[in-house]
Each structure stands twice: as structure tokens, then as C-alpha cells.
N, C-alpha and C positions, 0 to 999 in steps of 0.2 A: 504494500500500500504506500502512496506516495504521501509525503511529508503535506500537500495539499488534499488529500482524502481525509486528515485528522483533526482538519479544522472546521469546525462546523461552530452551526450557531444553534444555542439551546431557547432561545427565542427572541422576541424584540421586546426595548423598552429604551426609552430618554437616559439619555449621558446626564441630563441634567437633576435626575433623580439619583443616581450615582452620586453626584456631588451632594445632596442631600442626607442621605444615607452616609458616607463619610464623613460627614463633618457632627452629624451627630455621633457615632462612636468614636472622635477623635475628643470631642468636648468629654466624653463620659472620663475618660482618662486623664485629661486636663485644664483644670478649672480659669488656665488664663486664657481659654480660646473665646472670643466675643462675636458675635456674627451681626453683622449691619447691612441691612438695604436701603434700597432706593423707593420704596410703596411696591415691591414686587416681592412681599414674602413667600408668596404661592407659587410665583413662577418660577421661583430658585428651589425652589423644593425645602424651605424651609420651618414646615408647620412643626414635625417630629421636635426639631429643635428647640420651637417657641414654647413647645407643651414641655418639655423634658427641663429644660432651663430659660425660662422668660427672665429672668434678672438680669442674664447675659447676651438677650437680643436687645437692638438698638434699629428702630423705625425711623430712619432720617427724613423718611418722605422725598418729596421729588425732588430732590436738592443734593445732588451723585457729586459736584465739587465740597461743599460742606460736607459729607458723607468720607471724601477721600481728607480731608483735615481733621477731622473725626478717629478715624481710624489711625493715624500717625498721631496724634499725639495721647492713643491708649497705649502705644508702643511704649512712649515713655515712662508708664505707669508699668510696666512688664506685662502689658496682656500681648494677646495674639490676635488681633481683629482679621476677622475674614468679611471685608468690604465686595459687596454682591447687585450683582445688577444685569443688565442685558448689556452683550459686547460692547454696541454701541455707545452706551451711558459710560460705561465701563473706561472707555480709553478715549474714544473720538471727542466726547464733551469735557473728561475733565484730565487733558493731557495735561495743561500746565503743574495741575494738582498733582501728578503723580510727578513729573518729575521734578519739581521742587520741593514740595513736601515729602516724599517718599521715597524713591528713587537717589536724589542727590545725596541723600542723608543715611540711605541704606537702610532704613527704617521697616520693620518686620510686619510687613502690611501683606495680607495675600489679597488679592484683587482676583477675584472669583465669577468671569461672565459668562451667562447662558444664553443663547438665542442667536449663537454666531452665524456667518456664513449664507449662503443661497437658502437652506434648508429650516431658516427660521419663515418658509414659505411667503403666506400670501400677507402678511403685514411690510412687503415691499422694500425700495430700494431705502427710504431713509433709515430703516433698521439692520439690513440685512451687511454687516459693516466686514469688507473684505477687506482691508488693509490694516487691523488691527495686531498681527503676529507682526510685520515689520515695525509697526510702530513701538511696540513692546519688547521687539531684542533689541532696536537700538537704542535701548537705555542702558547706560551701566553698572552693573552687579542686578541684574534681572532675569529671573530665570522664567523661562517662559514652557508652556506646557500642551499641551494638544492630544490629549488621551484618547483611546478608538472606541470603547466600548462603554456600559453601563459599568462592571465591572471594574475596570482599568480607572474609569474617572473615580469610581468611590475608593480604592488603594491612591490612586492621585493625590484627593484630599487629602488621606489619612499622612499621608507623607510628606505632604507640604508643612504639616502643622507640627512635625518636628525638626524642620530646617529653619535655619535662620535665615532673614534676608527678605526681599521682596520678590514674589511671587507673581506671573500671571499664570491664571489655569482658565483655558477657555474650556466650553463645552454646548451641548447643541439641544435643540426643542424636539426634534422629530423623533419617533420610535426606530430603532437603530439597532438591527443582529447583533446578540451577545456573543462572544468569540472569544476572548479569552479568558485564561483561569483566572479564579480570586488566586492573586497572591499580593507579595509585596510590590511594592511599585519603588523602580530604582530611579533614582531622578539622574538624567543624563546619558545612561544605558540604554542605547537603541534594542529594541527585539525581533531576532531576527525569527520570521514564522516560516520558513520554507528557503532552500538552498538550491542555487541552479548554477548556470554556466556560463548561458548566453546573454541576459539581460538581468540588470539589480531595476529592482523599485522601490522605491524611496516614498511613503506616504505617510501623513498624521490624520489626525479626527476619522472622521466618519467615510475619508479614501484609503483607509486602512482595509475594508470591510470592501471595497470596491477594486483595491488592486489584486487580494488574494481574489477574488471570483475574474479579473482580469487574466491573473495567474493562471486560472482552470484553463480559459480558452487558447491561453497560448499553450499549454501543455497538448492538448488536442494536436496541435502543430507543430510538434516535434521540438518545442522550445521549452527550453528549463531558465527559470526566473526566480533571483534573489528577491524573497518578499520581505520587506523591513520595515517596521514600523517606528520612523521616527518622533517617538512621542512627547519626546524633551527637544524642541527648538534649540533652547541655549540655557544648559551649557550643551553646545552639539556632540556626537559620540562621531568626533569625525575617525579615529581607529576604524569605525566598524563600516563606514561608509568607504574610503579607503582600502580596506581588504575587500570588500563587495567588487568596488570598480575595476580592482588590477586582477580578479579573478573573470569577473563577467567581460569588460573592454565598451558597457554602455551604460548609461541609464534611463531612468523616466521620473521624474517626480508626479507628485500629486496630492493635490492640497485643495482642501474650500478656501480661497484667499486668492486674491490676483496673485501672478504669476511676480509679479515683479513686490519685491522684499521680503517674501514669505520663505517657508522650506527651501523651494530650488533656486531659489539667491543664497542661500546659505549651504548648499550641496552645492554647487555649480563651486562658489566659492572655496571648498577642501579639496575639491577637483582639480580646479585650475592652477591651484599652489601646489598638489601634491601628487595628483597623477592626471593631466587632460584627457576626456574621454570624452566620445559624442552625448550630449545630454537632450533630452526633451522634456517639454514642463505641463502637464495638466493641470488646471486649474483657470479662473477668470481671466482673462485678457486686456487687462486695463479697461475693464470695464463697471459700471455699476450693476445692480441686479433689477430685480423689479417682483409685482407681487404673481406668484403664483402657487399651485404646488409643487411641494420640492422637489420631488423624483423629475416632474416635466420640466421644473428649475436643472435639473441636472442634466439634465440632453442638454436642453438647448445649448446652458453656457459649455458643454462637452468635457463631463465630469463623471463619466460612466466608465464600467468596467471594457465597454468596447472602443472609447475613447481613448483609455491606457493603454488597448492592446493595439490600434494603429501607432500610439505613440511608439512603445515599445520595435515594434517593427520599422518603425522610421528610423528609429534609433539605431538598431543593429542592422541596416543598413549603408547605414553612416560608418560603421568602424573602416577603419582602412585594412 
């Protein structure tokens, strides 16, 4: 049986309940985690929490810059605020706030958004925020996060809340194939799900689940593909990208996020420093989104498993 026959998915369910479910068994073990929204406690999956320990929830209301100075100066007080909201709110409104008050100071704030990407569907393009990963690695001492599964994002949580530093951990609305094990969740360790020859593919969030079923089809074709799920943006596991490229001679990225400063700006980039290979990027094209459903959001912007697999094949036709 091939290392892609053992990956299955034991159902669907929101990444964003994952992070819900983490953060409440991460609070049960430490009383300095604090968890703050923006008037979306429901939508971060935050009820469990509010009922479990209400002392330690904080309602900013719709006020995500106040919210992010909020949360930095609990830091000072030694708690751990998990500042929560929708991506957008999250990074695009209250940029200055994070990188001044958190960010510059290095301040132990996790900034926690759901609803990223095409696939927070039909509530359209001013929500649906795809440059939100670039924005968030090029901060300094920020480690930025993009888990695949329900599973993966509640170890996600639970892992952030014992590292120091400032955190981004995105995560998505739509119901999403469960695929990996509960285990622990390594921050910075890519995992690699399936070992090939001919092509690596390089995906985070919810094209994680789309490059392995990409995987299938190219196996069909006699092609074997490194499937990797880079779950930690930065700090990147460029080792593990590295031994992929000089093994396979190609790649493909894939990411809900425009193409340009996401994932394959930052693959492309350990590439070009440390082994050039033909790369191809899936994901938005400098472009906005708009409202629809998100699977029909994923064709169109060409975000599909058969999308990777033309890429893939473009790729490896590229090699010299």
C-alpha cells in the first residue's frame, strides 16, 4: 500500500473549532492564558471557554486595534492573551497595532484568526483577506502558523500557549477532511505525508488536504510526489524543503493566499539561495476574491487538486 492509501480522512469539521477546543484544554493547565475578541465569540469557537472560565474572557467588542493594546499590555502583567478575531480584523485593520505594540517589543500576544482565505465563502472580497501570511512573516520575531486540519489546529493552539513570543495562527470557517493524527504539534517542523521522486509539494491550511488528493492523481501517472505540509511559515523548516528539492529536481507550492509573499515566496526563496529548481505557485494571482461558495471559490481562483496536478506537471517539465 502506498504511503498515499494511509491517509484518509475520518470526517469533516472547521479548523476553527480546533482552535476552540485547544485553547480551552490549554487554559485548563494554565491559568495565565486570557482569550479576547472582537464581538465574534461564537465565531472563534469560543463558548466552551467562556463557560469553563468567564473571569478570563475579555469582550472588546468591535474595537480589534484596542483589543490588540489590550492584549500586550496583559503580557506585562505575565498572562498569555490569545487576541481573536476574523483574519481580516486580525492583521489588515490593526497592522500598526501589532507591530508596534507587539511585534516590536516581542510581546507574548498570540493573534488567533478564523475566517481566512477564498473559503470564508460568500461574505466576499472585503473579508476574504489573502495577503495576510506575508504581512505577518515580515514582522520580526513572529512566528507565523497555517495548520491543515481540525486536529492539527487544536495541537496548534495547545503549542503556541507554551512558547514565548508573538504568534500568528490562522485558521478557516469551512468544514475541512480530518487527516491527521492528534499528536503534538512541532512549531517549525514541516511534515512530510508521502515520499516521491519526481515532484515535492509544498502546501499549508486547507491545500494541504488538496495537494495529497492532487498526489493521488498524479500517482495514476506514473508520478511519485513529495507531499509536505508546511505548517509553520516562519520559522520555515527550510532543511526539509531542501532535501525534498535536491531529491525530487521540482516543485509546486500551494496556499489560500496570493501567490506573491505567502508560502512560495518563502520556498522559492531557500531554493534560490540553496538549491534552484523549476518552481510553480498555486494559489490567488494578485488578485482579490469575491462572495461565493468556496469549493466554486476554488476553481475558479485555481486552487484545486487538479490545478496542482497541471502545476506539478509544468513543473517537471521544466527540469533540465
Amino acid at each position: 500500500m502506498s504511503q498515499l492509501a494511509s491517509i484518509v480522512s475520518t470526517g469533516n469539521k472547521d479548523t476553527r473549532s480546533g482552535f476552540g477546543e485547544g485553547i480551552l484544554e490549554a487554559a485548563k493547565s494554565d491559568d495565565r492564558i486570557v482569550a479576547l475578541t472582537a464581538d465574534l465569540a461564537g465565531s472563534l469557537k469560543l463558548n466552551g471557554f467562556m463557560k469553563a472560565f468567564p473571569e478570563r474572557f475579555i469582550q472588546c467588542g468591535i474595537a480589534e486595534a484596542n483589543m490588540m493594546g489590550v492584549a500586550a499590555g496583559l503580557t506585562i502583567g505575565g498572562k498569555i492573551p490569545f487576541a481573536t478575531t476574523f483574519a481580516n480584523f486580525a492583521t489588515g485593520r490593526v497592522y500598526d497595532q501589532i507591530r508596534q505594540s507587539i511585534a516590536y517589543s516581542g510581546k507574548n500576544v498570540k493573534i488567533c484568526a478564523s475566517h481566512a482565505g477564498l473559503t470564508l465563502g460568500e461574505d466576499g472580497a472585503t473579508h476574504q483577506i489573502l495577503e495576510d501570511i506575508g504581512m505577518m512573516k515580515m514582522l520580526p520575531g513572529m512566528t507565523v502558523i497555517v495548520p491543515a486540519d481540525y486536529n492539527q489546529t487544536k495541537a496548534a493552539t495547545m503549542a503556541i500557549a507554551k512558547t514565548d513570543g508573538p504568534v500568528y495562527l490562522r485558521f478557516g470557517r469551512p468544514s475541512w477532511p480530518i487527516f491527521t493524527k492528534e499528536e503534538d504539534f512541532q512549531i517549525g517542523k514541516a511534515q512530510v505525508l508521502s515520499e516521491g521522486k519526481h515532484v515535492s509539494l509544498f502546501a499549508c491550511g486547507h491545500m494541504v488536504w488538496n495537494a495529497v488528493e492532487a498526489a493521488r492523481i498524479l500517482e495514476t501517472k506514473g508520478i511519485e510526489a513529495d507531499v509536505i505540509n508546511i505548517h509553520t511559515i516562519k520559522p520555515l523548516d527550510k532543511e526539509a524543503i531542501i532535501k525534498s528539492i535536491q531529491k525530487t529536481g521540482c516543485a509546486v507550492t500551494a496556499e489560500e493566499h496570493n501567490i506573491i509573499g505567502g508560502l512560495g515566496d518563502s520556498v522559492a526563496q531557500v531554493a534560490s539561495s540553496a538549491f534552484p529548481v523549476p518552481i510553480e505557485f498555486v494559489g490567488t494571482q494578485d488578485t482579490f476574491g469575491e462572495s461565493g461558495k468556496p469549493n466554486e471559490l476554488l476553481v475558479k481562483y485555481g486552487l484545486t487538486p487538479e490545478h496542482i496536478v497541471a502545476a506539478a506537471e509544468k513543473a517537471i517539465s521544466r527540469k533540465k
